[in-house]
N, C-alpha and C positions, 0 to 999 in steps of 0.2 A: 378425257379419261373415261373408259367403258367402265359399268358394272355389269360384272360378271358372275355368273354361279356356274358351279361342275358338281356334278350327280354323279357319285363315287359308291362302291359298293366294296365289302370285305366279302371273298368271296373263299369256300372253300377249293384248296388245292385237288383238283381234279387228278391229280396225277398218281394221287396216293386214295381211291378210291378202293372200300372194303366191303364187305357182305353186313355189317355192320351199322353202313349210312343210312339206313333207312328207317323210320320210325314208325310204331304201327298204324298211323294216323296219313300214313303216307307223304308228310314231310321229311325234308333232310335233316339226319343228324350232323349238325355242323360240327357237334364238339369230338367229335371223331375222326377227324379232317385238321392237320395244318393249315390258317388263316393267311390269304395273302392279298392283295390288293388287285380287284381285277384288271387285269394288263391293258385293255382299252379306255378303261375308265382311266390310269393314268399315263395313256396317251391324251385324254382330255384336257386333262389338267395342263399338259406340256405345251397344247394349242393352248389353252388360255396364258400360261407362261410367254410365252411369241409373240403372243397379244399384247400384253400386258410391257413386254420390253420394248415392241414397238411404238405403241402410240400412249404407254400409261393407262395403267386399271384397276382396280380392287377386284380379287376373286374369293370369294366365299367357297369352302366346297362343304354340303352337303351329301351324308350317307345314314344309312337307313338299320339297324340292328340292336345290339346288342350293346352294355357298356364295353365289352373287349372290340368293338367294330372303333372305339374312340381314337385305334393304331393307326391306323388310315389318316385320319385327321393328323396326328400327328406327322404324322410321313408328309402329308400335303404341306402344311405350314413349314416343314425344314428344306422343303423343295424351294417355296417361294409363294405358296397361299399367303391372304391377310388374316382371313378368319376360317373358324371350322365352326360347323352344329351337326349334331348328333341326335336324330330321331329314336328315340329307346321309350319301350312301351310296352308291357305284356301285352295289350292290345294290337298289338300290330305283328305280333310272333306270326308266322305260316302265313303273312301276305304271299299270293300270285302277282304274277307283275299286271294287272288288273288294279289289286288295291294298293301295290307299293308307289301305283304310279297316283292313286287319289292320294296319299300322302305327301310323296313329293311333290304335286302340284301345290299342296294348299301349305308348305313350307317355301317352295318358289313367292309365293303370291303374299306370302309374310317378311321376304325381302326386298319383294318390288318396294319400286321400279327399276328392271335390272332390264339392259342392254343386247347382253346376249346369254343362254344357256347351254350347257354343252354337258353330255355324258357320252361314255361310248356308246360303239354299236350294239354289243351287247355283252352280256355276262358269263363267264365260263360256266359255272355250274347250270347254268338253264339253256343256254344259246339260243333265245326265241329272239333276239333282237326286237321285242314288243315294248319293254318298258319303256323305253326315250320316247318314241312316235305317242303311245297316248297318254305321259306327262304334256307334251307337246300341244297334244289334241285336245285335254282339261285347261291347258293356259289360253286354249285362241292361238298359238303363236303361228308364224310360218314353220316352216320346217325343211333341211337338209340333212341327209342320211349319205355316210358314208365318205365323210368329211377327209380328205386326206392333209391339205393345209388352208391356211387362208392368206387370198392374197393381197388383199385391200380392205382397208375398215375406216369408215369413217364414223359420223356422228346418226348419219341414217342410211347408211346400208353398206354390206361388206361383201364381198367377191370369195366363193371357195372355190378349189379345186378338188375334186373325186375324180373315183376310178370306180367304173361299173361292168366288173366284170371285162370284154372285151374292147372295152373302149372307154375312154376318159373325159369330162368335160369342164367346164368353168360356169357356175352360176353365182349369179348376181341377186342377193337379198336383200328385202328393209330391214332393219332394225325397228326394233326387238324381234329378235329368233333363237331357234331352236336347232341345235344341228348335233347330229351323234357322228362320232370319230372314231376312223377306219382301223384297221393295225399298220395300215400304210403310210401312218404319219410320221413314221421315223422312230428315232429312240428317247426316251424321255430323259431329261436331266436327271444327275446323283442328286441326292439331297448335301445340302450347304452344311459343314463343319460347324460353324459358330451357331446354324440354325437348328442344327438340332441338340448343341450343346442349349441351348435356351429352352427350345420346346419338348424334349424328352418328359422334362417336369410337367408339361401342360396336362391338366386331369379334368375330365365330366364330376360331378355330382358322385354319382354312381361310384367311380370307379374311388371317388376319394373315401365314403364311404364303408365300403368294403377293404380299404387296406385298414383304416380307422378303426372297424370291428377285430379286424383280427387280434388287435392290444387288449382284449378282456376289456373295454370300458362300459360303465352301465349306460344306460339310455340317455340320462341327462347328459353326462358327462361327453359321451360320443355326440349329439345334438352341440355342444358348446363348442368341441375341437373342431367339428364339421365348420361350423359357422365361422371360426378363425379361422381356418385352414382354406376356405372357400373365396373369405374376405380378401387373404394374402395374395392369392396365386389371381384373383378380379384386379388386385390393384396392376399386377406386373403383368397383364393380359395374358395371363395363361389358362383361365379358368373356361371352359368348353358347353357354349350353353347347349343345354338339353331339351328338347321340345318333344312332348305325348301327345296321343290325342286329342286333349282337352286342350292344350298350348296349338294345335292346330286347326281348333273348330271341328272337330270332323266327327261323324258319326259313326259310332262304333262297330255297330254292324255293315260297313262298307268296306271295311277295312280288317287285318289280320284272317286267320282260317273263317272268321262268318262272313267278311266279303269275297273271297275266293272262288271263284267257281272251279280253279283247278284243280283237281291230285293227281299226285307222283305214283304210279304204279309199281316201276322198279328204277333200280339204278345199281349198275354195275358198269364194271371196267371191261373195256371189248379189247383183247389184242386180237392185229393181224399176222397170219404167219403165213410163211412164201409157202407155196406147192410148188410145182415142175414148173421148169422153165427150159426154157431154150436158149444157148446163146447165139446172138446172130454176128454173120463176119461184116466189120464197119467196111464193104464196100461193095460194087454196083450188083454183083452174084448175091453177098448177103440180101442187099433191097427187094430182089425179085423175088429170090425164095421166100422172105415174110410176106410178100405181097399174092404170091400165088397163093400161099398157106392158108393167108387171111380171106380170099374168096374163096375157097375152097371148104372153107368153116361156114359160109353166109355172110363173117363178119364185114366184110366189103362186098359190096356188087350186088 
């Protein structure tokens, strides 16, 4: 049975990008943006599900935000996760994928000894595909980029299959690794009826918290329901541990906007729109005439 962890990330819906996202500090306003789960990250999850139906495994997924990023976890455990943790920390707000990836290393390295790790290639809203590679690079591990399935796993080393770009191959790893997953891995499972009639309930700290405030109760009174209400949902494993900073060891200044070396300049939504076109006839006259056309531009010969 492999241990396995998947590096998941809530990402805001790029689709729906406004004049608005942007913050004066040069971070994204996320709360501006519908929350969605980014689409390769749970293609990771789907290869660890594969895994896991094949040869038997525990997969943990770890994600990195805010108490509302707790969705994702959610979403994972009703697909077929065992467990979820939830990184949430003012200190770690306006991480670059620099310090998001010191964070997830030193959360990796607090559930070792794990097997294999696996996030996608990379994230919508940033598309640097940087983060996996240097969590990867803070663990020591080996590394595979671009994962499209896997074909063999044993107890020390597993076989992927990728596609790069024009041509495809099969490599062969040790165990424990590292590999980020393509969009070519196919389509991810629905999440399970019964599992998320179960895990809908699951709640962080945080999140219990904040619905517990909103009843008007005083401090004490909210501290004593918190602590039931925390007990209840620990005993029936639905209670979502939370890890900061300090639950990470890490030093504060490496991490959030004072470990960053990056900012966000701008960000907006780019449509393309068609100009002139030509249509060409699908047969041997049409072929010549775009081909003359096209030397005749420079654009061939």
């Amino acid at each position: 049975m492999l241990k396995m962890a998947v590096l998941a990330k809530q990402v805001p819906d790029t689709k729906h990008v406004a004049v608005e996202v942007m913050k004066p500090d040069g971070t994204l306003n996320r709360a501006a943006l519908p929350a969605i789960f980014n689409p390769e990250d749970l293609l990771a999850l789907e290869v660890a599900l594969r895994i896991k139906d094949r040869v038997g495994g525990h997969i943990t997924v770890i994600t990195m935000g805010p108490p509302g990023a707790a969705e994702i976890l959610r979403d994972s455990l009703s697909r077929g996760a065992d467990a979820g943790v939830l990184l949430t920390d003012r200190r770690l707000a306006g991480s670059d994928t620099l310090a998001t990836s010191m964070a997830l290393a030193a959360a990796v390295k607090k559930l070792s000894p794990l097997d294999l790790v696996l996030a996608g290639r990379q994230a919508i809203d940033g598309d640097t595909a940087q983060t996996g590679p240097q969590t990867a690079q803070k663990l020591g591990l080996p590394q595979v980029a671009y994962v499209a399935d896997v074909r063999e796993v044993s107890n020390h080393t597993a076989t992927f299959f990728r596609r790069l770009g024009r041509h495809a191959e099969t490599v062969e790893c040790p165990l424990p690794a590292f590999i980020t997953v393509s969009s070519d891995a196919g389509e991810p499972r629905p999440p399970r009826a019964k599992r998320v009639l179960k895990f809908r309930r699951a709640r962080c700290l945080s999140e219990l918290r904040g619905e517990l405030s909103k009843s008007g109760l005083q401090d004490a009174e909210l501290d004593s329901r918190l602590a039931a209400a925390s007990a209840a949902l620990a005993e029936e494993g639905l209670l979502l541990p939370t890890w900061g900073v300090d639950e990470l060891g890490l030093d504060p200044s490496l991490v959030g906007l004072a470990g960053s070396p990056t900012k966000v300049k701008r960000c907006e939504n780019v449509v393309l729109k068609t100009g002139e076109y030509k249509q060409i006839a699908p047969n041997d006259e049409g072929a010549r005439t775009l081909i003359t056309e096209l030397v005749h531009d420079h654009i061939l010969g």
